[in-house]
N, C-alpha and C positions, 0 to 999 in steps of 0.2 A: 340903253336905259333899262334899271331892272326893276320887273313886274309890280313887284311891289312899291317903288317907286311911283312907277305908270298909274298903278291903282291910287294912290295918293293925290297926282294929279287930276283924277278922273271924280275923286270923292271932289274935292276943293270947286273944282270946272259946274259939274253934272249935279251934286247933289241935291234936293229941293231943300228949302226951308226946315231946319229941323233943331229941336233942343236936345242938349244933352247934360243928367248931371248924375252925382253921386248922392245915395241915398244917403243919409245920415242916419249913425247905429239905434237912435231913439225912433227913427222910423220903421224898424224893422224888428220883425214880433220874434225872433229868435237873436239869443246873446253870440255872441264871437270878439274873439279877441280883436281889434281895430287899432293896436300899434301897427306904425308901419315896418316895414321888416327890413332889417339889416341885414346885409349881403354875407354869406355864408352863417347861416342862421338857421334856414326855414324852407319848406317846401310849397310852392304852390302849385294850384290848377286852376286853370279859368274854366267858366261853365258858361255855354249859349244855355239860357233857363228858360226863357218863355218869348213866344212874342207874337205878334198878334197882325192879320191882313184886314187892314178896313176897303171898305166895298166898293172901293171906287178904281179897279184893276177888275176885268174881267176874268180873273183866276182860273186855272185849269179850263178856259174855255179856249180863250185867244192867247194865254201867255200863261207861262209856268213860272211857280216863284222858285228860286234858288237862291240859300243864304250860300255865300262865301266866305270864311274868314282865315284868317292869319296871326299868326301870333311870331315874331322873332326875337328872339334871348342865347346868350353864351349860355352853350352846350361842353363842357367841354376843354375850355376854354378856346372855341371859334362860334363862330354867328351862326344858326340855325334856324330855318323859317318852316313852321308845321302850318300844312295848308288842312284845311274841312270845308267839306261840301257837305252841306244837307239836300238832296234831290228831292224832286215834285213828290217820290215814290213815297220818300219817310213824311213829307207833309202832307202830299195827301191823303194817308191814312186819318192824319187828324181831326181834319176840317171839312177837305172834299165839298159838301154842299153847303157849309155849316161855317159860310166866311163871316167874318167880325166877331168871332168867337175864341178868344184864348186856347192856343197851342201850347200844352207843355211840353217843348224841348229835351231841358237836361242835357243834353248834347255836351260830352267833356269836348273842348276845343285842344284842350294839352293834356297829356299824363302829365303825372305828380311831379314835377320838377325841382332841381336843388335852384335857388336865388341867389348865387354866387358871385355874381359879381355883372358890370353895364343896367343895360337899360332893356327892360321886357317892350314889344312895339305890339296893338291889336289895331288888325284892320280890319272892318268888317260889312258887310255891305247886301242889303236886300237886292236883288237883281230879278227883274221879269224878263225870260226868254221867251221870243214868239214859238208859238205849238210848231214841232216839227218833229216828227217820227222818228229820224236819225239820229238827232241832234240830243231828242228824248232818251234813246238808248246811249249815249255816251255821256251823258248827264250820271244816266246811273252807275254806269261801271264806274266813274271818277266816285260815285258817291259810297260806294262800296270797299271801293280802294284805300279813301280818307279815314272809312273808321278803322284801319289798322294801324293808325301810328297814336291815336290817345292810349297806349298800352303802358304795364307801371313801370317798364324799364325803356325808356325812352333809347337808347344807346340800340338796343337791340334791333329797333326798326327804322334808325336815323336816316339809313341808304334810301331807303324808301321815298321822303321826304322831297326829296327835289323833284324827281318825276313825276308823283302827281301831282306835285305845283305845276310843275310845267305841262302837266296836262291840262287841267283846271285854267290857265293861262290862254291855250290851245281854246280849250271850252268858250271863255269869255269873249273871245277873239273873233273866232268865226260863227257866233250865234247872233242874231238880231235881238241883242239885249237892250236892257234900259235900264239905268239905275235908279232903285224906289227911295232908298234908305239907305246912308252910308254912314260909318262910324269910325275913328283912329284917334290914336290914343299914346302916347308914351310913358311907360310907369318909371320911373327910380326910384333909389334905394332911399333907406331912411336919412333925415337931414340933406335932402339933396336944395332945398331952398326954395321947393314952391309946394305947391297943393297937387301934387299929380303923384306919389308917393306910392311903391305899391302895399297896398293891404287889403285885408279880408274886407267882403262886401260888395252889394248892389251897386249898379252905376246901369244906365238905361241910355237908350237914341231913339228920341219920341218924332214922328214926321207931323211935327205944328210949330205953328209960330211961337213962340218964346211968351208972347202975351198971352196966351192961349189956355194956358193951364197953370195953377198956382201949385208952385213947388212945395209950396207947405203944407199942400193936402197930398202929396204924394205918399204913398207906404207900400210896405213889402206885408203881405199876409199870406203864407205857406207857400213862398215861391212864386208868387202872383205879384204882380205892380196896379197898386190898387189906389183909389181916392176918398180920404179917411178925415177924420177930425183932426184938425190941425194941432201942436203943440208937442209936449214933453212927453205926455204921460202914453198909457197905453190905450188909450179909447178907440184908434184905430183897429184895434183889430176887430171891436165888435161890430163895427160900422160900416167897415173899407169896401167897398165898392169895387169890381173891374173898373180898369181904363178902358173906355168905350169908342169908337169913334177915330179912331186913331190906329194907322202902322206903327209899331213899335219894336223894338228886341230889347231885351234885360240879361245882362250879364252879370257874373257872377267871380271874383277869386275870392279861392279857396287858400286858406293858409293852412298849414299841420304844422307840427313842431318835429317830426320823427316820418321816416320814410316806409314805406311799404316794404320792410325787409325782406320777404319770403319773393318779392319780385326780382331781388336780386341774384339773378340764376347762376352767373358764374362762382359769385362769394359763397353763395351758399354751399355749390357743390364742392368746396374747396375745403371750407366748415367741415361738412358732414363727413369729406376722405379722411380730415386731419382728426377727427372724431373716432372713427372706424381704428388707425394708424394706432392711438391710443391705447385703443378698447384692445387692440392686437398685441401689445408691450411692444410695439414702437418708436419708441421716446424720441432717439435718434434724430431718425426720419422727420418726424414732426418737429423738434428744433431746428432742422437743418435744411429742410424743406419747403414745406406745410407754413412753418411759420412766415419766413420771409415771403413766400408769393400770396399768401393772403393779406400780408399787409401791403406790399406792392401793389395789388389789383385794387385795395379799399385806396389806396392814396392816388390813384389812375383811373379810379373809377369817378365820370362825368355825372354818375346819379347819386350819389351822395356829397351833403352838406362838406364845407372845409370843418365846421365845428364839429361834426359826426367823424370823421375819418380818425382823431386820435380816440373819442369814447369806443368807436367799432374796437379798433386794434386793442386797446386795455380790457374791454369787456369778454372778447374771446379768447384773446392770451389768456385770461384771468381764470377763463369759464375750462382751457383744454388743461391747465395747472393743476384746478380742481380733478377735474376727470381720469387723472392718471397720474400727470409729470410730477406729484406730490403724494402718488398710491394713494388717494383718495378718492373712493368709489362712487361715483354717482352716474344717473343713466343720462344719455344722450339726449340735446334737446335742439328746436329748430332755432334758427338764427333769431327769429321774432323773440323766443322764447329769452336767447342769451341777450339780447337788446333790452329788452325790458328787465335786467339785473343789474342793481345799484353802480354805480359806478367805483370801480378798486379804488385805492389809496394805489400813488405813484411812489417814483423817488427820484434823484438828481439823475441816475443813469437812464431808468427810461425813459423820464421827460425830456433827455438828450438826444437820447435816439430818435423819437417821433421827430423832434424839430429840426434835426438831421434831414429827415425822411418828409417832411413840410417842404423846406428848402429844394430838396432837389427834383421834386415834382412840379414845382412852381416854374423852378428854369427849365421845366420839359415841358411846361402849358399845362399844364397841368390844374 
């Protein structure tokens, strides 16, 4: 049985009594766009944002809190599970003696990812470890280890990825845990047929009874999960309140439209030779070269959108043309820079080639 799996049945068995729901975008005092997003479209991040230890866990005395989460989505096109550990060390800077008090988080659970295609999976789960000195320092190495993989080129630290799950796995395994708060979730794509859809926006796992608290006073005010005047308008935010009283965690996706391009270390370096190759008078080289393995890496490459991979190739084709291959002089610029330039006018034969070049990335997994 694999972990994640195991954790599923552990949420389901172990968890206490707890609601969970999605904020609605009139409840939250900042706009974003709230379609749901279509598979090869868009880039997301999930954020752990806030969340909060109410006083009935004797915290940092008898038992350390340790958030775990997980998130699994085609990378790639294979399955990939990005494990985060927040350790006692990053919480207890926050709180320490100062419990029932809002933590802000912020914690990216994922780098910026492409939404290409399946089903994004978030596990995630408050866990008390009894106080143990050893157990305390291998808490924190897993915790230290996890913040290398929310990086913007996911590909680059992928290997990474399954050892300290299975470290973390290791961790949960042999510690005298307890589970406080558990939370999972399955996102799909747009039109998939129900309310679980992925898009921008708040969604929380409050530890109380379902009667307990009126969802229509819930609000989101500067990142906070707060209890506000109920309705349409904007009166919460003058009003809203902390959640008081209550363990909680508030999550966060993040959608963009365009990727972090400057993160793209390989493309870029590809760019910038086939720029240089130019500037030097040769042309050649750059058609013959330059061009084809830059487009081969963009249509191969796991961190970019499928809608982004033919604007990439026309935007820098378009942008090295200018620079030279048409003796028209202009200076060198970074990828961000050639991204954010209008999109060329095509024709029958490029549009051929790309979709040439679509196809046979597709039958490589691509």
């Amino acid at each position: 049985m694999s972990f994640f799996h195991s954790l599923s049945e552990t949420f389901s068995r172990e968890a206490p009594k707890y609601k969970t729901l999605s904020l609605p975008k009139h409840r939250v005092d900042v706009d974003y766009d709230e379609k749901p997003i279509v598979t090869g479209e868009a880039y997301c991040r999930i954020w752990l944002v806030e969340m909060r230890l109410a006083k009935d866990v004797e915290w940092f005395k008898q038992r350390y809190p340790v958030v775990h989460a997980a998130v699994r989505f085609n990378h790639g096109g294979k399955s990939v599970i990005i494990p985060y550990l927040a350790a006692p060390g990053q919480l207890e800077k926050s709180i320490a003696d100062n419990l029932d008090k809002v933590i802000q988080c912020n914690y990216p659970l994922t780098s910026l990812f492409p939404f290409n295609d399946g089903l994004v999976e978030l596990q995630a789960g408050l866990f008390s470890i009894a106080n143990n000195d050893s157990i305390g320092k291998f808490i924190k190495t897993m915790g230290r280890f996890s913040e290398l993989l929310p990086v913007p080129e996911l590909s680059s630290v992928i290997k990474l990825a399954e050892p300290i799950y299975r470290g973390i796995e290791d961790l949960l395994d042999i510690g005298e845990r307890r589970l406080e708060l558990g939370y999972q979730q399955t996102f799909s794509e747009a039109d998939g047929g129900g309310s679980n859809s992925l898009k921008a926006g708040y969604f929380a796992a409050i530890l109380a009874q379902d009667n307990k608290i009126n969802n229509d006073n819930l609000c989101i005010v500067k990142d906070s999960l707060c209890l506000g005047s109920p309705g349409t308008t904007k009166t919460f935010e003058r009003d809203g309140k902390p959640l008081e009283g209550y363990s909680y965690m508030l999550f966060r996706i993040e959608k963009r439209p365009t990727q972090d391009w400057e993160s793209l270390t390989s493309i870029k370096e590809l760019v910038n030779k086939a720029q240089e190759a130019v500037l030097d008078g040769k042309y050649e080289v750059v058609k013959t070269i330059f061009l084809p393995t830059i487009k081969a890496s963009i249509y191969q490459s796991p961190d970019v959108t499928k809608a982004d991979r033919k604007q990439m190739v026309l935007k820098i084709e378009d942008f090295l043309r200018e620079l030279g291959l048409q003796a028209v002089k202009v200076q060198k610029r970074s990828l961000n820079s050639i991204m954010r330039r209008p999109l060329p006018q095509t024709d029958a034969v490029r549009e051929a080639e790309l979709a040439s070049l679509e196809q046979l990335f597709q039958q490589n997994g691509q």
